[in-house]
TIGU-297273 format. One record per residue (C-alpha): residue number from 1; x, y, z; residue in one letter. Coordinates in steps of 0.05 Angstrom, whole numbers, plus 5000, padded with zeros to 4 digits. Example, Ala and Ser with C-alpha at 12.3 -4.5 7.8 and 13.67 -1.06 7.14 Angstrom:
% TIGU-297273
SITE,1,5246,4910,5156,a .
SITE,2,5273,4979,5143,s .
***
This chain:
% TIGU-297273
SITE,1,5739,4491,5476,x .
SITE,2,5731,4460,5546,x .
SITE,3,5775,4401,5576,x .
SITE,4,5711,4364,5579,x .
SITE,5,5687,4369,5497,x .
SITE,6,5759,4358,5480,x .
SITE,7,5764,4297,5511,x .
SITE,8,5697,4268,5482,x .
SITE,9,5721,4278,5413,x .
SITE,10,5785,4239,5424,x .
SITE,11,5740,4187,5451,x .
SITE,12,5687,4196,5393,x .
SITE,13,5757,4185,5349,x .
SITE,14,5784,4121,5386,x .
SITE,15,5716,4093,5381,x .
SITE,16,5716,4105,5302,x .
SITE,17,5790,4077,5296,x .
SITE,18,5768,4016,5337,x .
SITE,19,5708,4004,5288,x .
SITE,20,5751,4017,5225,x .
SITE,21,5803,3972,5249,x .
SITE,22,5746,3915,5257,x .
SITE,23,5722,3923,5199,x .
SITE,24,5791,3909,5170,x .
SITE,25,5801,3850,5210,x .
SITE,26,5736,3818,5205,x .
SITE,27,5742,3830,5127,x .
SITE,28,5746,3766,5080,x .
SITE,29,5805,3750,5046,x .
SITE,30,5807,3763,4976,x .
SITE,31,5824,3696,4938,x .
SITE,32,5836,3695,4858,x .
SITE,33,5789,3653,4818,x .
SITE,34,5769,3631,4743,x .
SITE,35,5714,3621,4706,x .
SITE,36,5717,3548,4670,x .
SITE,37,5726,3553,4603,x .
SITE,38,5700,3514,4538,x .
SITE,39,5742,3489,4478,x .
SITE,40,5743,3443,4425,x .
SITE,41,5798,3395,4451,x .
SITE,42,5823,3323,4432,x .
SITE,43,5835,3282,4488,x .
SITE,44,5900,3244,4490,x .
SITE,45,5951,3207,4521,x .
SITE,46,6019,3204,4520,x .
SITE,47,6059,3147,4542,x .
SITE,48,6122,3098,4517,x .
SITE,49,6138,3031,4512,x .
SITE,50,6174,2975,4462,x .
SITE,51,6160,2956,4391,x .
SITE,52,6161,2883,4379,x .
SITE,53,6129,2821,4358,x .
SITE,54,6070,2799,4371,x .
SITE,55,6090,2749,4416,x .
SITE,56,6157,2739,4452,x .
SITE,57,6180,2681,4482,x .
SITE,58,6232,2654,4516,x .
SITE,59,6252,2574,4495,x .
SITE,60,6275,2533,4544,x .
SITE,61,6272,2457,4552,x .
SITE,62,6224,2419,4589,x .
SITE,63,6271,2376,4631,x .
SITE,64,6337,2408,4656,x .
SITE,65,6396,2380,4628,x .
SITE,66,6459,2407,4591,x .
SITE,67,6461,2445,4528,x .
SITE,68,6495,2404,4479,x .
SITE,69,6493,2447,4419,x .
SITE,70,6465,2526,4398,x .
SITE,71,6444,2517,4330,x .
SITE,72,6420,2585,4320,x .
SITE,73,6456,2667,4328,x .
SITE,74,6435,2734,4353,x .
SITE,75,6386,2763,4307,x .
SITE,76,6378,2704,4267,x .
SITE,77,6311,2696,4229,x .
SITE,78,6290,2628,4247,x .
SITE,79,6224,2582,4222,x .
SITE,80,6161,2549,4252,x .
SITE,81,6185,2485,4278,x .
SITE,82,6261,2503,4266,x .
SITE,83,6308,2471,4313,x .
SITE,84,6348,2514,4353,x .
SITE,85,6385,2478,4402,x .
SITE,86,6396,2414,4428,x .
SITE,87,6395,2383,4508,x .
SITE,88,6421,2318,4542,x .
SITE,89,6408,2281,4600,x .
SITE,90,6448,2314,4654,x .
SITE,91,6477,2253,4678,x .
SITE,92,6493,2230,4612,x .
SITE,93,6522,2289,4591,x .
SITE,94,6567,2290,4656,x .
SITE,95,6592,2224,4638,x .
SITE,96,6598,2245,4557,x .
SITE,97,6639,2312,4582,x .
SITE,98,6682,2265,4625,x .
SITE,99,6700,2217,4571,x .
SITE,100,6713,2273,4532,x .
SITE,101,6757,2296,4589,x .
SITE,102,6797,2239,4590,x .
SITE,103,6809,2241,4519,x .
SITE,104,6839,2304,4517,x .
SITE,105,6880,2277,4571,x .
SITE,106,6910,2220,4543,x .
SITE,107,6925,2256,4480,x .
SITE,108,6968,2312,4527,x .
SITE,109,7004,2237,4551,x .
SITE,110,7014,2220,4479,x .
SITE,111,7040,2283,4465,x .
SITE,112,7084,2283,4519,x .
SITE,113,7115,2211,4506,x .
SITE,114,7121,2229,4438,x .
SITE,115,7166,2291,4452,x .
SITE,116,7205,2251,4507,x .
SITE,117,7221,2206,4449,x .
SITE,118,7246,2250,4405,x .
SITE,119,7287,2282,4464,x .
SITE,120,7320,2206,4480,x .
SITE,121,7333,2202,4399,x .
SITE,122,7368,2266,4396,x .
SITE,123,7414,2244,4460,x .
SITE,124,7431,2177,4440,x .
SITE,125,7449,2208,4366,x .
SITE,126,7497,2264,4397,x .
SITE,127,7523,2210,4446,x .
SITE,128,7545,2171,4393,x .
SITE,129,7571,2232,4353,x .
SITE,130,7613,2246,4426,x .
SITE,131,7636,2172,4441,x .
SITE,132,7667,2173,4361,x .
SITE,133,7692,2238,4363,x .
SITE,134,7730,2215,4428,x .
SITE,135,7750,2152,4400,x .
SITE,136,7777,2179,4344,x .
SITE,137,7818,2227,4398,x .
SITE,138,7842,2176,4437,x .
SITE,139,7863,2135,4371,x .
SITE,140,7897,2194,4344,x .
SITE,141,7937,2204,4418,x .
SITE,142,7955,2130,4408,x .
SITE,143,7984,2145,4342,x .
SITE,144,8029,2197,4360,x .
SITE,145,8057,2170,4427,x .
SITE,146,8074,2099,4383,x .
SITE,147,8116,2148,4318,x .
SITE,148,8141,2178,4377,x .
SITE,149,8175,2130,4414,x .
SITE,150,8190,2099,4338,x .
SITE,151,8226,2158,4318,x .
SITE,152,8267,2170,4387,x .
SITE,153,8283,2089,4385,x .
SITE,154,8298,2098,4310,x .
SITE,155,8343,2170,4324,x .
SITE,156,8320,2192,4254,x .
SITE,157,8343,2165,4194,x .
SITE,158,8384,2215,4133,x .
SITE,159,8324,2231,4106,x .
SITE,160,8277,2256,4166,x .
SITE,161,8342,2296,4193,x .
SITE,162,8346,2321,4107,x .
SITE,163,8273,2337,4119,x .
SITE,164,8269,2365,4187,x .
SITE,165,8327,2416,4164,x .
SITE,166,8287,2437,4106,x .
SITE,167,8225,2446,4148,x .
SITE,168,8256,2482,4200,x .
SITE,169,8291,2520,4134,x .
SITE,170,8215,2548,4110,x .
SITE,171,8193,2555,4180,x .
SITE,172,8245,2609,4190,x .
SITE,173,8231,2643,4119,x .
SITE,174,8157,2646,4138,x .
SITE,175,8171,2678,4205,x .
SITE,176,8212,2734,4162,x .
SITE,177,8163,2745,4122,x .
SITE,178,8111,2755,4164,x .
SITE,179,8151,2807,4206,x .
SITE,180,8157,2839,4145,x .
SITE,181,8083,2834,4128,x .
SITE,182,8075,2866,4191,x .
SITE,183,8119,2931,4175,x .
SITE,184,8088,2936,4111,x .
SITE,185,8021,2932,4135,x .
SITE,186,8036,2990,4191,x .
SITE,187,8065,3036,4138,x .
SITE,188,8009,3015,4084,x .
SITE,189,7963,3034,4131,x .
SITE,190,7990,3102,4142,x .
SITE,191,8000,3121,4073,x .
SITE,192,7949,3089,4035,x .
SITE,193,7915,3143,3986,x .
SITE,194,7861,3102,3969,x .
SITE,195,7841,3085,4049,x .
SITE,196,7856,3164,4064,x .
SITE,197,7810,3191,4007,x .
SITE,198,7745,3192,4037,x .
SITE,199,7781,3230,4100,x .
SITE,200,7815,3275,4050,x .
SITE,201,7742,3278,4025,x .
SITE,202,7705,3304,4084,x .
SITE,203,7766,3341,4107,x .
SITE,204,7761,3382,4042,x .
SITE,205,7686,3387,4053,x .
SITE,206,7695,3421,4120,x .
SITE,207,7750,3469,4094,x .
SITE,208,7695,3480,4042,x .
SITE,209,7643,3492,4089,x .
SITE,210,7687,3535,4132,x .
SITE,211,7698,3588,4070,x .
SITE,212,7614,3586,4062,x .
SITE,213,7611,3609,4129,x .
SITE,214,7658,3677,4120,x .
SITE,215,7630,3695,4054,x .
SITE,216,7551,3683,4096,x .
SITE,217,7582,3726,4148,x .
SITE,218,7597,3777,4106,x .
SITE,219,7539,3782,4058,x .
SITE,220,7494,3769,4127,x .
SITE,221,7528,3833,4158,x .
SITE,222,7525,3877,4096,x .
SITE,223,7450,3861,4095,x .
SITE,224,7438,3886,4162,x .
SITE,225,7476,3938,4155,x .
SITE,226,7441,3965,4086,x .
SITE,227,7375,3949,4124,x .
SITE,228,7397,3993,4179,x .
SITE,229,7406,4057,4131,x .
SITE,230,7344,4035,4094,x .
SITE,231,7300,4044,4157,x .
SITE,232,7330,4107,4170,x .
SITE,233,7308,4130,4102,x .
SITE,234,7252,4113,4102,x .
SITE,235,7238,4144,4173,x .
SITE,236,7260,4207,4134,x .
SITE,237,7210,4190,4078,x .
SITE,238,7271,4193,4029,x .
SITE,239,7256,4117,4002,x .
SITE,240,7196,4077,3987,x .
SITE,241,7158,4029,4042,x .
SITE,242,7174,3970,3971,x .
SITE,243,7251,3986,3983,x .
SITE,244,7249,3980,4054,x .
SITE,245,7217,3908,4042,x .
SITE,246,7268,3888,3988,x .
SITE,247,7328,3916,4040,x .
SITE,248,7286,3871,4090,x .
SITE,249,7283,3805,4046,x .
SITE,250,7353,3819,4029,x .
SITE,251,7377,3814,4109,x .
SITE,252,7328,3757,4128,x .
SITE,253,7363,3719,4058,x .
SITE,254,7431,3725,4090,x .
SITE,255,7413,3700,4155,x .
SITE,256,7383,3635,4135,x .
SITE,257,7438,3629,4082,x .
SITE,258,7490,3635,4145,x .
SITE,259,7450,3579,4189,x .
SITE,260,7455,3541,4119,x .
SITE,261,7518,3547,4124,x .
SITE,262,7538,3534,4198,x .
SITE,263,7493,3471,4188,x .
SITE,264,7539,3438,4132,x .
SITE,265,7599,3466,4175,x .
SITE,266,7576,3419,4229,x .
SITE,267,7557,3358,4189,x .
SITE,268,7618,3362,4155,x .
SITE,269,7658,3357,4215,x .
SITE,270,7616,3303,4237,x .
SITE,271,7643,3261,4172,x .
SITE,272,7715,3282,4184,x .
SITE,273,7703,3248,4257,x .
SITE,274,7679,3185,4219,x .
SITE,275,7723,3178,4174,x .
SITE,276,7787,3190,4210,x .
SITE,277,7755,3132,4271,x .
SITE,278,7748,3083,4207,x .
SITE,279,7813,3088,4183,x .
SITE,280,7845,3085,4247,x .
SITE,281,7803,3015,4254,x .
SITE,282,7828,2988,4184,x .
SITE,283,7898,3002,4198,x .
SITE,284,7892,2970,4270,x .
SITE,285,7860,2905,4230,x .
SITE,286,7910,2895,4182,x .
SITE,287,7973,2905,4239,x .
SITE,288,7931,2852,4284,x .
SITE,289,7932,2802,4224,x .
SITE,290,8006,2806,4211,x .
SITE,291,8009,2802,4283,x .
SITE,292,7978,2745,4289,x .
SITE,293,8015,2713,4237,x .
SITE,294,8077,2723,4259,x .
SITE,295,8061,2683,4323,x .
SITE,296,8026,2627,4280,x .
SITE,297,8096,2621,4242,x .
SITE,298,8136,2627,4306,x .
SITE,299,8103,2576,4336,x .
SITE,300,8106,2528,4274,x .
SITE,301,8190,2543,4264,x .
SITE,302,8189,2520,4348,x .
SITE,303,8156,2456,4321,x .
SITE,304,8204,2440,4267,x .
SITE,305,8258,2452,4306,x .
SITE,306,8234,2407,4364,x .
SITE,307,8225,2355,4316,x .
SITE,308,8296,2365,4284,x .
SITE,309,8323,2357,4346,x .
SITE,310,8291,2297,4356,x .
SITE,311,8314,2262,4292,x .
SITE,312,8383,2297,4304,x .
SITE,313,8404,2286,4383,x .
SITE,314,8405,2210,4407,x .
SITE,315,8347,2202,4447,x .
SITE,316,8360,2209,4528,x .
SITE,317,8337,2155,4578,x .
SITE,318,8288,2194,4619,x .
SITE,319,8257,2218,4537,x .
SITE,320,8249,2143,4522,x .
SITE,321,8209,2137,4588,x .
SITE,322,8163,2185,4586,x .
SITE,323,8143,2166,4511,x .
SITE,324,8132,2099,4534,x .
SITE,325,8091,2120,4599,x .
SITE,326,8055,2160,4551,x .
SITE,327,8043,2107,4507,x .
SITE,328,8014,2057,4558,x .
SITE,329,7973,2123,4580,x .
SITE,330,7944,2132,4508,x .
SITE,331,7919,2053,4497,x .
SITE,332,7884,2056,4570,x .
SITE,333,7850,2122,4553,x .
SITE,334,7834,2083,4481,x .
SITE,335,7803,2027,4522,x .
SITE,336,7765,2080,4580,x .
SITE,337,7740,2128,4520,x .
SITE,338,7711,2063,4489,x .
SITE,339,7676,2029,4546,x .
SITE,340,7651,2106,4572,x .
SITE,341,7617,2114,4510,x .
SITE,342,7585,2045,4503,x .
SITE,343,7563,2049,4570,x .
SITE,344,7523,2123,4556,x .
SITE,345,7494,2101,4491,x .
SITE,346,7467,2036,4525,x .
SITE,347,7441,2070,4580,x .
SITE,348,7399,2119,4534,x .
SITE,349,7371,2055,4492,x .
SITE,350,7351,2022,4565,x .
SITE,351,7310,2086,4571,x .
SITE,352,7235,2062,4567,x .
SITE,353,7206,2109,4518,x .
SITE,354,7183,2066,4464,x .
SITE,355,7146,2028,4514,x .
SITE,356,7115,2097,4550,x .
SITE,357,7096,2118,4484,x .
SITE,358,7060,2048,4464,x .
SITE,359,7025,2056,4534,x .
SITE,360,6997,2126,4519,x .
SITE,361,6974,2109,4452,x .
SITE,362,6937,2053,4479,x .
SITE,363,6911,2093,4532,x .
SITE,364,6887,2149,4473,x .
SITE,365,6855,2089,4435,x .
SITE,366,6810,2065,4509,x .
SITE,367,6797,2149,4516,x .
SITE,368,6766,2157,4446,x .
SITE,369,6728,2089,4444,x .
SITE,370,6695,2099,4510,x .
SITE,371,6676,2173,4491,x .
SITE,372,6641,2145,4431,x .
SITE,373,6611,2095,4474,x .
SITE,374,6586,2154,4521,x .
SITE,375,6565,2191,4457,x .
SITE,376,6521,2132,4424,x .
SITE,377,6484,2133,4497,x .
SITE,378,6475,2205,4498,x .
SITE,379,6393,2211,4490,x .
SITE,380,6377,2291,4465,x .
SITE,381,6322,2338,4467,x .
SITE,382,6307,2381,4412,x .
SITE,383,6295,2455,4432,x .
SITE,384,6244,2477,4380,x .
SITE,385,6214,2547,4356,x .
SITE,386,6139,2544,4363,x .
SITE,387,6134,2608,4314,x .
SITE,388,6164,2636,4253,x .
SITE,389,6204,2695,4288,x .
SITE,390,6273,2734,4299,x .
SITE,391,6331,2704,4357,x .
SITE,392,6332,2779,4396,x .
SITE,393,6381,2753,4452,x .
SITE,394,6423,2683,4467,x .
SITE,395,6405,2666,4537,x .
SITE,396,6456,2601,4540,x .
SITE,397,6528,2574,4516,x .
SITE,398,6534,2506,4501,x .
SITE,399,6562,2465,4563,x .
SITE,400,6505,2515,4598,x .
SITE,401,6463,2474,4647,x .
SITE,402,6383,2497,4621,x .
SITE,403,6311,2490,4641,x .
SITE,404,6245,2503,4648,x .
SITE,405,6275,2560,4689,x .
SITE,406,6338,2578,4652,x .
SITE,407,6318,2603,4577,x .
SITE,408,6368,2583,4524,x .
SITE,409,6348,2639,4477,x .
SITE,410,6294,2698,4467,x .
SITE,411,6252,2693,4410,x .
SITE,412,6205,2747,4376,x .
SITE,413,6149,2732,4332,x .
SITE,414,6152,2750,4261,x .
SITE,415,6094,2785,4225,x .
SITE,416,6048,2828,4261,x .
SITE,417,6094,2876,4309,x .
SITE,418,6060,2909,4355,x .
SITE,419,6081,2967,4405,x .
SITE,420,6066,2944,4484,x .
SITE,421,6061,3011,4525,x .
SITE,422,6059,3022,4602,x .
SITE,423,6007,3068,4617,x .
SITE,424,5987,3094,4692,x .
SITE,425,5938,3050,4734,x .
SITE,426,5907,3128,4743,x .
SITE,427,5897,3143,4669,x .
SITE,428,5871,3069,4656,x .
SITE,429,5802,3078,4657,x .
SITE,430,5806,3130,4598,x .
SITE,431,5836,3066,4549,x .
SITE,432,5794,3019,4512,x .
SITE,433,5802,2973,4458,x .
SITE,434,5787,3003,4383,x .
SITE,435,5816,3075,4409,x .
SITE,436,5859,3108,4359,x .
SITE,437,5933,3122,4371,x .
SITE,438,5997,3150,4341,x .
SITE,439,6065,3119,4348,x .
SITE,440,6123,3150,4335,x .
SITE,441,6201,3133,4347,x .
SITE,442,6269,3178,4370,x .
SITE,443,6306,3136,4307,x .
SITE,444,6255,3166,4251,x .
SITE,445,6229,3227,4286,x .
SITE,446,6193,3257,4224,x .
SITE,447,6152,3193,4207,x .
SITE,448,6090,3166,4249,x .
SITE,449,6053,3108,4251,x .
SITE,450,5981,3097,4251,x .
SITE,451,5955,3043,4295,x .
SITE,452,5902,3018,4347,x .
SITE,453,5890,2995,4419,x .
SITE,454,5878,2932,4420,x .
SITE,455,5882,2902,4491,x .
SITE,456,5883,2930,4561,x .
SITE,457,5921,2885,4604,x .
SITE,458,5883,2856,4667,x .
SITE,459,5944,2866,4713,x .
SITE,460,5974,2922,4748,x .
SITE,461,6048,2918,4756,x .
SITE,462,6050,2934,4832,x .
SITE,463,6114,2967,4834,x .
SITE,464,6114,3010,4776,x .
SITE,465,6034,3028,4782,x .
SITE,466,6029,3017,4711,x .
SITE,467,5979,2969,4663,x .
SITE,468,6008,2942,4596,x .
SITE,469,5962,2960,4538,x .
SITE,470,5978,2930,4474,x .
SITE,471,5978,2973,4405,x .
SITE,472,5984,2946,4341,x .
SITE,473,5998,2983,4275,x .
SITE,474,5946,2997,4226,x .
SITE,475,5987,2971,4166,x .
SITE,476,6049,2929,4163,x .
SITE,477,6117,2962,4194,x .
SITE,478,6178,2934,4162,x .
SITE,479,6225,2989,4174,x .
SITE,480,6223,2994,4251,x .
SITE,481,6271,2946,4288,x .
SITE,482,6239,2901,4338,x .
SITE,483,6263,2928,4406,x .
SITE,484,6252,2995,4386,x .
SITE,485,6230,3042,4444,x .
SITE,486,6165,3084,4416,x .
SITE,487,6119,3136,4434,x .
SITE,488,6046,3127,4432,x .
SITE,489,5992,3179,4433,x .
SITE,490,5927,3148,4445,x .
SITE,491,5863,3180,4421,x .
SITE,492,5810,3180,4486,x .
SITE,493,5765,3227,4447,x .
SITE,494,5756,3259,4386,x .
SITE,495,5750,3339,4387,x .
SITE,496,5690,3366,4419,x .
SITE,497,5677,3416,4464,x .
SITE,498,5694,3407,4544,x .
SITE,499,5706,3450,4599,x .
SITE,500,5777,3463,4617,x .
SITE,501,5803,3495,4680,x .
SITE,502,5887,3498,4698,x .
SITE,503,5915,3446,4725,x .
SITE,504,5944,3480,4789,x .
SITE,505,5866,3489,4812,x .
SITE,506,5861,3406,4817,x .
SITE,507,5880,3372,4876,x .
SITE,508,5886,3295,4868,x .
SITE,509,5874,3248,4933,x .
SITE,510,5891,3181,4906,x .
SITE,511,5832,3168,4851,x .
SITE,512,5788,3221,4875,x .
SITE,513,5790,3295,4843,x .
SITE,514,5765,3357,4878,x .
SITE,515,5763,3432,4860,x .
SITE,516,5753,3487,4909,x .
SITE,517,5700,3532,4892,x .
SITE,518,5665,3604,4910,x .
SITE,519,5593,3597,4922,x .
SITE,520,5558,3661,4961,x .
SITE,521,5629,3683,4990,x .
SITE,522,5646,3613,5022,x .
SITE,523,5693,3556,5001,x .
SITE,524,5664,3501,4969,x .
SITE,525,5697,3432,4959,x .
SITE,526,5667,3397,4892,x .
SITE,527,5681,3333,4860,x .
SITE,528,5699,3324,4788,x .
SITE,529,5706,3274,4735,x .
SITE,530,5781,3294,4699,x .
SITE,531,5799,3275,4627,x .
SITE,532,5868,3281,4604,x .
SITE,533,5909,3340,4609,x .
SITE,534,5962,3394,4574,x .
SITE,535,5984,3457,4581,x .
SITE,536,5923,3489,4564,x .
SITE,537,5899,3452,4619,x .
SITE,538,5853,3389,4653,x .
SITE,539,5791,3373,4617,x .
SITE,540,5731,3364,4667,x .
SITE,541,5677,3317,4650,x .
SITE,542,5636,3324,4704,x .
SITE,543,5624,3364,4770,x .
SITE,544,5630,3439,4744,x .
SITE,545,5585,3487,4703,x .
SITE,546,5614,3553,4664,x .
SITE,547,5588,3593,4719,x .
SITE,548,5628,3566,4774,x .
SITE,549,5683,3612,4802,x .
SITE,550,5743,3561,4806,x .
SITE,551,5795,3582,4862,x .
SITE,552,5862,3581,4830,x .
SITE,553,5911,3562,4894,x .
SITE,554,5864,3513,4926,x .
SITE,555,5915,3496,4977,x .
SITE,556,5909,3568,5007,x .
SITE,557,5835,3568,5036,x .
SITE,558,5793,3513,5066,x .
SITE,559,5729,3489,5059,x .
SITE,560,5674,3536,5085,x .
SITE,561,5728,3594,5097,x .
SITE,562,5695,3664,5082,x .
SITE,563,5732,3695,5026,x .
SITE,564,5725,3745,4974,x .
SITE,565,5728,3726,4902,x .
SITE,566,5776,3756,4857,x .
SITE,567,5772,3748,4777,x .
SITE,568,5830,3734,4733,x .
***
């Protein structure tokens, strides 16, 4: 082949791969569509809201004012015409709360004057308890400094020396005895069987305990030593696996009986520790009140002596001169001790508490008759129920200031209950009075109720985008609690047939919906009327016939776009 017929074919070849590859590229794009298809459907719609009365309302007084009294509770079922609270004035009730204010004041000062009272009482009666007691002291010092300075002027006469000799006689014998009280005491304290026998106890209890131990030990160690040669026979098949268990049981026995053991070993010198710390106390006791005696005697044989030698040795001039300083000393403390104490009782019946107390009771009496004054003036409103219905929520406390914009409590109507349902300003248009509808609630799941639509509100909430439509129950619900939240299935249309086409082949623009479809290999955009939807898809009331091919991903092609149509 020549140069020149070689290279026209490679140009007849680039001229066929340039045509091919136009071909490709001018090519439509192959789009999937569907076929619109016809079923029997029921068109409904889904949507929730509360069940309650009929009519709810919220009662509040025509006039502000203050809420004097709540006569009615949370969930209480309340009549036509029933009173349910009661308002005042508010400037009445200011001045009725005041009075009542003061009241409660001047019973806090009565309260107060009363227990300042009873404090004063208690003072002046342990004042004069103290200014007697000291009396009677200073008295009794008197006494003794005048017998003496009688008995040093007198020297003693036979008889007080007879009876100071004797005294001073048993003083001495007592002071024996009670050094011999304490010896006995010391060595009854040490040998006393009967103080020493629950040592001797617990000592024998832990020598006891201490001979459990060495027979444990031993029966322990012969156990685990017969368990040892049991294993090894049995590794050598020469015993049974029940004799290695019993060998087993046997060595586990002897343990616990050994911690047993140990166990009352320890408690037992627990108790030893006890009992020898309580004896050592007793016998400590018993020396310190011997002790103590002995010094109480001691002291009281010093005494009779000091008094025999007063009766016995001629009194000395510097003796007589003391007695009689300490006599003068003893009638001016008489005559001090008696004007102190007159002086302290006086000053606690000066204090004015029986007048304060009079004053605060007569303030209490002004309180209480001006509240009642405040309370005959007090003009109320009566907060009335204008239906027979159920208290769902208390709005208001008494004391509460309430009024035409402030609600004292919320009030459902009793009777008729009805289910009020929000339903989307988009889907309204489907709704109608007389349509039939299905309620149902999450609290009794496997029971529904049959009802009706029976108004379509007139307003659209603007921030929700929602229109209240009111259902109410074909027959009487009693055994659904007002408030309950419900689902309501509302009947647009019975079954019949419609056309149905999936819902991802819809595109909404605010009310309007369009469908793309295929007519002669171009994009068509085509309005449609829409009923409601499910999974099985939209119903379309209007705008499509069975044979139009409906494009499946509208969003992927635009109108008048070329395309080829592909079935699914």
């Amino acid at each position: 082949m020549t140069a020149g017929k070689r290279w026209r074919w490679i140009g007849i070849g680039v001229a066929v791969a340039v045509v091919l590859l136009l071909l490709v590229l001018l090519r439509p794009k192959s789009v999937a569509v569907v076929y619109s298809v016809e079923r029997t459907v029921v068109q409904a719609l889904t949507v929730s809201g509360q069940f309650g009365g009929a009519q709810d309302s919220v009662l509040a007084p025509e006039a502000p004012g203050v809420l004097t009294q709540l006569l009615v509770s949370d969930g209480q079922v309340v009549k036509a015409g029933q009173v349910v609270g009661r308002v005042a004035a508010g400037v009445q009730a200011a001045q009725l709360q005041q009075a009542l204010a003061a009241v409660n004041v001047a019973q806090a000062q009565v309260q107060q004057a009363q227990a300042q009272a009873t404090i004063v009482t208690d003072q002046l009666r342990q004042a004069e308890a103290e200014a007697r007691n000291a009396v009677a002291q200073a008295q009794n010092r008197l006494r003794n400094a005048r017998e003496a300075l009688a008995a040093s002027l007198a020297a003693g006469t036979p008889a007080q020396r007879q009876e100071a000799k004797a005294e001073v006689r048993q003083a001495e014998v007592n002071v024996a005895q009670a050094q011999r009280d304490v010896e006995h005491a010391a060595a009854l304290a040490e040998s006393d069987a009967v103080a020493r026998a629950p040592l001797e106890q617990a000592q024998a209890a832990l020598a006891n305990a201490e001979a459990l131990i060495r027979r444990a030990e031993a029966v322990a160690s012969n156990a685990q030593t017969t368990l040892a040669r049991m294993e090894a026979l049995y590794e050598a098949k020469a015993i049974s696996r029940s004799q290695l268990d019993n060998a087993r049981t046997a060595s586990q026995t002897g343990e616990e009986d050994l911690r047993q053991a140990r166990a009352q070993r320890e408690q037992a010198a627990v108790e030893v520790a006890n009992q020898s710390r309580l004896l050592e106390i007793t016998r400590d006791q018993a020396v310190e009140r011997a002790q103590s005696a002995v010094a109480a005697n001691r002291q009281a044989l010093e005494a009779a002596l000091a008094r025999q030698r007063m009766v016995t040795e001629p009194a000395r001039p510097e003796i007589l001169t003391q007695q009689r300083a300490e006599l003068t000393a003893a009638n001016q403390n008489l005559t001090n001790v008696q004007a102190s104490g007159q002086a302290g009782i006086q000053q606690l019946k000066n204090t004015p508490v029986r007048a304060n107390l009079a004053q605060a009771r007569g303030q209490l009496a002004a309180a209480q008759h001006a509240a009642q004054a405040a309370r005959a003036q007090l003009v109320t409103r009566d907060i009335v129920s204008p239906f027979a219905g159920t208290v769902t929520e208390i709005l208001s406390d008494p004391g509460a200031v309430v009024g035409p914009g402030q609600g004292v409590v919320s009030l459902s109507q009793t009777g008729e209950m009805q289910a009020k349902v929000n339903v989307d300003e988009r889907d309204i248009a489907l709704v109608a009075p007389g349509q039939r509808a299905v309620l149902i609630t999450d609290a009794y799941p496997n029971r529904s109720i049959p009802a009706r639509v029976i108004e379509v509100g007139a307003y659209t909430d603007p921030q929700r985008g929602t229109v209240q439509v009111t259902i109410q129950p074909v027959t009487r619900v009693s055994w659904l609690r007002d408030g309950a939240t419900v689902d309501a299935t509302i009947i647009i249309e019975e079954a019949r047939p419609h056309l149905l086409v999936p819902l991802t082949s819809v595109i909404r623009t605010g009310e309007q919906a369009v469908v793309m479809v295929v007519v002669n290999g171009r994009v068509r955009q085509r309005p449609v009327g829409l009923g409601t939807g499910s999974a099985q898809g939209v119903v379309v009331l209007s705008g499509l016939s069975k044979s139009d091919r409906v494009v499946l991903d509208p969003l992927s092609v635009q109108p008048g776009e070329r395309v080829r149509a592909r079935e699914e």
